[in-house]
N, C-alpha and C positions, 0 to 999 in steps of 0.2 A: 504494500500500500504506500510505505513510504518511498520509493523508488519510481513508483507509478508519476506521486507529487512531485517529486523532485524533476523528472522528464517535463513533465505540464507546464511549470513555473518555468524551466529554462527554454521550452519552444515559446512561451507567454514572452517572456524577455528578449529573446530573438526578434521575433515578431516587432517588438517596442523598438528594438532599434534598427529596425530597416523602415522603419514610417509607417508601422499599420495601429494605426492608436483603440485604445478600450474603447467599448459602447459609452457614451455620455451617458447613457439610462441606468447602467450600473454601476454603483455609487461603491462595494468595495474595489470593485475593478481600478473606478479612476482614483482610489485611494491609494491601493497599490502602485499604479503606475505613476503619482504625485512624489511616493517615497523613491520609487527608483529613480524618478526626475533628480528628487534634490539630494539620493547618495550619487549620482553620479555626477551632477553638479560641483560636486562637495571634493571628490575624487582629482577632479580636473582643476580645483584649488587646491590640491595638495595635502589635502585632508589624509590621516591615515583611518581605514573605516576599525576600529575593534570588535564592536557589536553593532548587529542588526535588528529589532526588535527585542531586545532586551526584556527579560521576566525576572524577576524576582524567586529566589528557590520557594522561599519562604507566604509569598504570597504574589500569585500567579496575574494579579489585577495592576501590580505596579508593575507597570513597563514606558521605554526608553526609546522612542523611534532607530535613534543611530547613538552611539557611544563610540568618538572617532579623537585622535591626537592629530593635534595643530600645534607642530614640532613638538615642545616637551608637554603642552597643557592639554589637561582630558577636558573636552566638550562634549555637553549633553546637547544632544540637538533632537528639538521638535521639529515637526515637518508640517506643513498646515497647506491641505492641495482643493483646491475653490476652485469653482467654474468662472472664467476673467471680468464677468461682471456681477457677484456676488456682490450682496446689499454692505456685508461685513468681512473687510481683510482676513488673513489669516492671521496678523498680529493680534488684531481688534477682537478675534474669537478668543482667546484665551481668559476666559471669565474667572473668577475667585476656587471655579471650584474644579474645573481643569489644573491652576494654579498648585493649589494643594496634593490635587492629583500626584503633579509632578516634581512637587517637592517632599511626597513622604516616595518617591521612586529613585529620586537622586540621593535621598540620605537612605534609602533600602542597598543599592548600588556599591555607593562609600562603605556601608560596612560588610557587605561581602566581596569586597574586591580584595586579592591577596595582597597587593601593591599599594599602599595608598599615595594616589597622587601630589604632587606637590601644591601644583595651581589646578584647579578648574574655573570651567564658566558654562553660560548657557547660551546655546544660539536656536534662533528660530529660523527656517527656510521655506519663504510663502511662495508656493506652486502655485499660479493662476494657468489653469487651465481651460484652452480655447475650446469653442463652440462649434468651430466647424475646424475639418482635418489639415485644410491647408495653411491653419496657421499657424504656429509654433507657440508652446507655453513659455511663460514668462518667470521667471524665476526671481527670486528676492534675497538677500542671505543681509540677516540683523543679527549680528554679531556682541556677544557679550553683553545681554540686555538683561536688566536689573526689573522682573518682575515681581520681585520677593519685596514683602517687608518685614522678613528675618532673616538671618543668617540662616545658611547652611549647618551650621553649627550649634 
């Protein structure tokens, strides 16, 4: 079964990069395809990717789009992929309780990491995604952004 998946998702990505884009109707499709936008976006700035959707051992609800090194500092990056004329950014989505969300993920993270990092931060990567095929989605990368009003710590 899992081999089956693994075949599926890599002719899905094939597909993605020769120009055959998800159904717009299917809403995890173009999610998926949002996240591959902005790791490989991310790839092509030099990003090193560590983790991919990221889970928690301990509780399977906190998870981490990408967990990637920009040279020595861990960044936790959210991915936020909208159709190009959404009412609300992908910035502008991240409400109090997303927020939260992702900050009992990144202190879940910190402490099962064998390594703990010296620096981190958090970046967010807004995918706008186009309406019709022939046009290319637009990408955003907000770097280092202070969502928090506490520390990490």
């Amino acid at each position: 079964m899992e081999i089956t998946r693994a075949f599926k998702d890599f002719f899905t990505i094939l597909r993605w990069k020769f120009g055959q884009l998800p159904s717009l109707d299917d809403a995890k499709q173009r999610g998926c395809y949002g996240e591959w936008l902005g790791k490989e976006f991310l790839k092509k700035k030099g990003f090193y990717i560590l983790e991919k959707n990221w889970r928690s051992r301990g509780d399977r609800r906190k998870e981490i789009d990408l967990v990637c090194l920009d040279r020595e500092i861990l960044v936790f990056v959210e991915i936020r992929a909208r159709s190009e004329n959404a009412l609300i950014s992908g910035f502008h989505s991240l409400n109090s309780r997303k927020r939260k969300a992702l900050l009992r993920s990144f202190k879940a993270y910190l402490l099962e990491a064998d390594d703990q990092p010296f620096s981190y931060r958090f970046d967010l990567v807004e995918v706008d995604l186009p309406k019709k095929p022939s046009k290319r989605a637009k990408l955003f990368h907000h770097e280092n952004i202070a969502i928090f009003q506490d520390t990490l710590h």
